[in-house]
C-alpha positions in Angstrom: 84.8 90.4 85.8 81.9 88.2 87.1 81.6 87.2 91.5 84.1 84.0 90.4 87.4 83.3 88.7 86.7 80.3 87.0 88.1 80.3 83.5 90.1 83.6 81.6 87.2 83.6 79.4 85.1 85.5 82.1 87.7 87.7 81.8 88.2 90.9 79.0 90.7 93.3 78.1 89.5 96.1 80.6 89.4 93.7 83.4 92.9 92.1 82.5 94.3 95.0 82.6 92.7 96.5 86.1 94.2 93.8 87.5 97.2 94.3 86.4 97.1 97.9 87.6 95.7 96.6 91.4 98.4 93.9 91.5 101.2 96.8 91.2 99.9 98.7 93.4 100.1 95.9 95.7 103.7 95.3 95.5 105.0 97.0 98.8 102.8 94.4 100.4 103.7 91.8 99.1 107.5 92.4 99.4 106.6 93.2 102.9 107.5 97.1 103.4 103.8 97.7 104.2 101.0 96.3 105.7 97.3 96.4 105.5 94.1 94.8 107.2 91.8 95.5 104.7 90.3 91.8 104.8 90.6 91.8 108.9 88.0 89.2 109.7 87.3 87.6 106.4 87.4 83.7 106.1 89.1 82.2 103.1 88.4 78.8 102.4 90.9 77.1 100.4 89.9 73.4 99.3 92.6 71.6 97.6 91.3 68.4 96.6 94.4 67.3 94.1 98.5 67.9 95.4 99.7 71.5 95.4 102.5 73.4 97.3 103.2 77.0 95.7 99.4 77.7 94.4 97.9 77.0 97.6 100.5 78.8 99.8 100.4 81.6 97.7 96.3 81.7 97.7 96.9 81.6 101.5 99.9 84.4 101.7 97.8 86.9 99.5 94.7 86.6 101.7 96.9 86.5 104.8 98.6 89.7 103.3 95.3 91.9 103.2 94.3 90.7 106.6 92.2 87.8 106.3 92.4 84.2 108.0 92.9 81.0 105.9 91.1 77.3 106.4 93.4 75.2 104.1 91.7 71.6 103.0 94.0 69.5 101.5 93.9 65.9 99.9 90.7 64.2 98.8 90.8 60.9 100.7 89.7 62.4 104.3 86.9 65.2 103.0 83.8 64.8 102.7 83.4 64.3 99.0 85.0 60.8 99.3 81.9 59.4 101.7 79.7 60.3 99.0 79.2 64.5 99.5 78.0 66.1 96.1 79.9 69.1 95.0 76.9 71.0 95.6 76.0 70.3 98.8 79.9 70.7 99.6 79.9 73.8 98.2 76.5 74.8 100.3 78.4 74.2 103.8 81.8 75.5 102.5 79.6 78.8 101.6 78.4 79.3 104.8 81.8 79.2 106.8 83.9 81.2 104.2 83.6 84.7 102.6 85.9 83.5 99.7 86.5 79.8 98.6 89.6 78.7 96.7 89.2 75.2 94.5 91.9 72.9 93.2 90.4 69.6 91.7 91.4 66.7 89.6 88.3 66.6 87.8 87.7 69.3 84.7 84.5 71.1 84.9 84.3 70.4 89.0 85.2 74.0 89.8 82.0 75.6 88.2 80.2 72.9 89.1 81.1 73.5 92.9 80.8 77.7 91.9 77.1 77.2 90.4 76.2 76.1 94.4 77.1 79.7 95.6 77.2 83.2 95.3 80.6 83.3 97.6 83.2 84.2 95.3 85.1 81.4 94.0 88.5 80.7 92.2 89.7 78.0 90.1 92.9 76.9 91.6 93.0 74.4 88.5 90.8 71.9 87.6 92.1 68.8 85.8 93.8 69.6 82.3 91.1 72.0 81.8 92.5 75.6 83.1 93.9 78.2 85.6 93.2 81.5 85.6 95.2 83.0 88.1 98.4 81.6 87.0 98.1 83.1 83.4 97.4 86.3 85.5 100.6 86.5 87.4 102.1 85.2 84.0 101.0 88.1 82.1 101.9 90.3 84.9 105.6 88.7 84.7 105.7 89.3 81.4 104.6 92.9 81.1 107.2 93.3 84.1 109.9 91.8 82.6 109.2 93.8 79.3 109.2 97.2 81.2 112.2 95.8 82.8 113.7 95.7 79.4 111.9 98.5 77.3 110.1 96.0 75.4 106.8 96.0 74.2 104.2 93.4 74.2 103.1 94.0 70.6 104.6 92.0 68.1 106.5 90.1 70.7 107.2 86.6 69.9 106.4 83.7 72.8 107.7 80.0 72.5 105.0 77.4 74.4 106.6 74.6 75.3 106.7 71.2 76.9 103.2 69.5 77.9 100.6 71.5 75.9 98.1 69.2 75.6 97.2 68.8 79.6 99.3 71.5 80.7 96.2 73.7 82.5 98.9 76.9 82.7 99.3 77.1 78.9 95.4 76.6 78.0 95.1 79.6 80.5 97.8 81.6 79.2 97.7 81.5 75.6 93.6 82.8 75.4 94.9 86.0 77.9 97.5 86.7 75.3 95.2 86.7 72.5 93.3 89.6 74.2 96.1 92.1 73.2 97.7 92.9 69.9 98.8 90.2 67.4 101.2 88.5 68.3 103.6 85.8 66.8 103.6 82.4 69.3 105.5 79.5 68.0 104.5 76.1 69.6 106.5 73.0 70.1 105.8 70.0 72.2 106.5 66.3 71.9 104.3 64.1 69.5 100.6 63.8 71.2 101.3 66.6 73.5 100.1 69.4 71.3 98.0 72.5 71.8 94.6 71.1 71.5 92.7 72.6 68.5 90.3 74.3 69.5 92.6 77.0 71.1 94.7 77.0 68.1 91.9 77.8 66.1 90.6 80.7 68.7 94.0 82.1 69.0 94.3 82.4 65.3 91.1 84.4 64.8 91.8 86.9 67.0 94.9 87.7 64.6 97.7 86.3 66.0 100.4 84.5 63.9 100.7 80.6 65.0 103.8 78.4 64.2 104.0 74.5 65.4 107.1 73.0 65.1 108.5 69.9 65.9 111.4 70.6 68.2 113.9 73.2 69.5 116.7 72.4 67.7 115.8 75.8 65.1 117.1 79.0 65.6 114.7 81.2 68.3 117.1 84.4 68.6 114.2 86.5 67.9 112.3 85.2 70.9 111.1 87.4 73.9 109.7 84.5 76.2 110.1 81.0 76.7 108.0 79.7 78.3 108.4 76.0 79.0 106.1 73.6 81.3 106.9 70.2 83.0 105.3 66.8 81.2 102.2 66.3 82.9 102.6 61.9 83.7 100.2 62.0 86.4 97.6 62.8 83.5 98.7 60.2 81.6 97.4 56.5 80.6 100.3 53.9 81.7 100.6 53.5 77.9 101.3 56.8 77.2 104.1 56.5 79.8 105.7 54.3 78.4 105.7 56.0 75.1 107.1 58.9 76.9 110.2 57.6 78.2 113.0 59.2 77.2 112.7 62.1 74.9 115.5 63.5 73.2 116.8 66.7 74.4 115.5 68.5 71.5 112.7 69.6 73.8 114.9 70.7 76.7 115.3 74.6 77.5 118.6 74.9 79.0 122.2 76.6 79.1 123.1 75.7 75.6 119.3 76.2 73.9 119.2 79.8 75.5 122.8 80.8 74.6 123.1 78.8 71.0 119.4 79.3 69.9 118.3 82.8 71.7 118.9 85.8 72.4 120.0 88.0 75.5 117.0 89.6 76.6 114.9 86.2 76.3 113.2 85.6 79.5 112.5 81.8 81.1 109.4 81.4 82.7 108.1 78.1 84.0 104.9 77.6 86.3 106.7 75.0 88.3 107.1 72.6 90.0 110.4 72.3 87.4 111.3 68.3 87.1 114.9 68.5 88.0 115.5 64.8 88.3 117.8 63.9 86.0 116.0 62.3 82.3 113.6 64.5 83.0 113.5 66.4 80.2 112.1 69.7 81.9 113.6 73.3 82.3 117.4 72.4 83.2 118.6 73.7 86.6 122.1 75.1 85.3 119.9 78.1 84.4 120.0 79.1 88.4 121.2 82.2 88.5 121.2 83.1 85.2 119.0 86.6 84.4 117.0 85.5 82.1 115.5 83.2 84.3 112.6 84.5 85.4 110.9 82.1 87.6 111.6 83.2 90.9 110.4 86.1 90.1 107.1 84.7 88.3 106.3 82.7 91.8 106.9 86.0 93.7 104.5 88.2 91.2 102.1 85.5 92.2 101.2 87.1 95.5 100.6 90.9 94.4 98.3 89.3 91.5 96.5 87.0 93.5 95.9 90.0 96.5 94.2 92.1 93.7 92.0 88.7 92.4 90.8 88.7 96.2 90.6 92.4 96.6 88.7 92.9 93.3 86.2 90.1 94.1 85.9 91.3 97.6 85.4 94.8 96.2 88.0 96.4 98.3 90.9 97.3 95.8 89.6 100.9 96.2 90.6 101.0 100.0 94.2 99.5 99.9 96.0 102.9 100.2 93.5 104.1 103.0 95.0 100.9 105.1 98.8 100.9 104.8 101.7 101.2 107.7 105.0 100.3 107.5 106.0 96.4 108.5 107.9 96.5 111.7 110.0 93.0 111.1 113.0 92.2 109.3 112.9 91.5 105.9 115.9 90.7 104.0 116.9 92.9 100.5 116.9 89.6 98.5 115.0 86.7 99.7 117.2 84.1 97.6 121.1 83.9 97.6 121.0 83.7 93.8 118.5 86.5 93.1 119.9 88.8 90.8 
């Protein structure tokens, strides 16, 4: 693993899985029975330059978690990038205040632009349609959870991609970290011009694994260990392509009746939310809350124990964490939601 995260690509089976390995041990942290300051008095910079909730809170509860202090940028309008500021010279000054930096922009290709300025480590909180790394980490992580969960193996399992594939950042992300393990079988569906662009197809495929397109979800899927499903990405889109997108049949809606008609009972739900619940939406239906096989409550929460070991690992104190522990002295509650299962 290089001094950034920008892309899984830096990224290869060794270091995948020492992540993995640093993010469980990080659990009582992050469910708040223990503490640690091992990052007392580092800065993190995080510069969110495009609309986010959960990713940048998260960044900013994993960093606060080992210790550190946060400087949270959001919105491009007011920075200095809109009177002109080059990403490099942005990246210059943001260097010098912060001992880690954080990046969400619209733009594809900004993050390592802004990363080539520095030798601060530097995550890519998602850039554009092009990727994000972290969130295929704490989706892998989910997933070989929720396996162990249910004495599965990852081997031979078979994953459904859904939804947006074609600007959905999550699933570019997601579906070259799979290919690092054994073959798999990974069954694609998405509406017409939404599909997996080629080129990961093609890489996917020649690392082994077995790769099926279809054309909705109205097939039989009760061999399927994960769904995984994401939200149409509009905001991408040209104002002709939304009109073109209005209304979609509900052959590309996971809900109730897909998972119980078309699925089995160990399938698990993930989602990198947000989830579009409006109604005509078309996106992961909410009369799944509560159900177990939804899994994306729990994805969100695995996001903080795998993001604390992306900062301890490029901070290069993931060997110290057990040195620095004591118990929390506030009340937590056993289940943090009233549906958790």
């Amino acid at each position: 693993m290089s001094h950034h995260l920008l892309t899984v690509d830096s990224l290869n089976r060794e270091s995948v899985d020492h992540l993995l390995r640093v993010a469980a041990r990080m659990e009582p942290i992050a469910q708040r029975r223990q503490v640690t300051r091992v990052l007392e008095g580092a800065v993190l910079g995080n510069l969110f330059f495009e609309a986010s909730t959960r990713t940048r809170v998260s960044f900013h509860t994993a960093f606060c978690r080992l210790g550190g202090s946060v400087c949270d940028t959001t919105g491009f309008t007011f920075s200095s990038m809109a009177k002109g500021e080059s990403l490099y010279d942005t990246s210059r000054v943001m260097s010098g205040y912060c001992d880690a930096i954080v990046m969400r922009h619209p733009d594809q290709g900004s993050v390592a632009e802004f990363a080539a300025a520095t030798n601060v480590p530097v995550i890519n909180g998602g850039d554009g349609p092009g990727e994000h790394p972290s969130q295929a980490l704490l989706d892998l992580y989910t997933i070989d959870k929720e396996f162990q969960r249910l004495g599965k193996s990852l081997s031979g399992a078979h994953i459904l991609l859904t939804g947006d594939l074609k600007y959905g950042r999550t699933v570019h992300s997601l579906i070259k970290l799979l290919s690092l393990y054994d073959p798999l079988r990974i069954t694609l569906v998405s509406p017409p011009g939404l599909e997996m662009p080629s080129r990961l197809i093609d890489l996917v495929a020649s690392r082994g694994h077995r790769i099926e397109q279809r054309e909705s979800l109205a097939n039989d899927f009760a061999d399927l260990d994960v769904v995984y499903t994401t939200r149409i990405q509009k905001e991408r889109f040209t104002d002709e392509m939304n009109e073109s997108f209005q209304g979609l049949s509900d052959d590309f809606m996971v809900n109730r009746d897909f998972l119980d008609q078309r699925c089995g009972q160990s399938t698990i739900v993930m989602h990198p939310l947000p989830r579009d619940s409006r109604p005509g939406a078309n996106d992961l239906n909410v009369n799944l809350n509560g159900d177990p096989r939804l899994a994306i409550f729990r994805q969100t929460d695995n996001g903080i124990p795998m993001r604390m070991a992306i900062f301890a690992t490029l901070l290069k104190v993931d060997e110290l964490i057990e040195k620095d522990l004591r118990p929390v002295r506030w009340y937590v509650p056993a289940q943090v939601g009233t549906l958790d299962r």
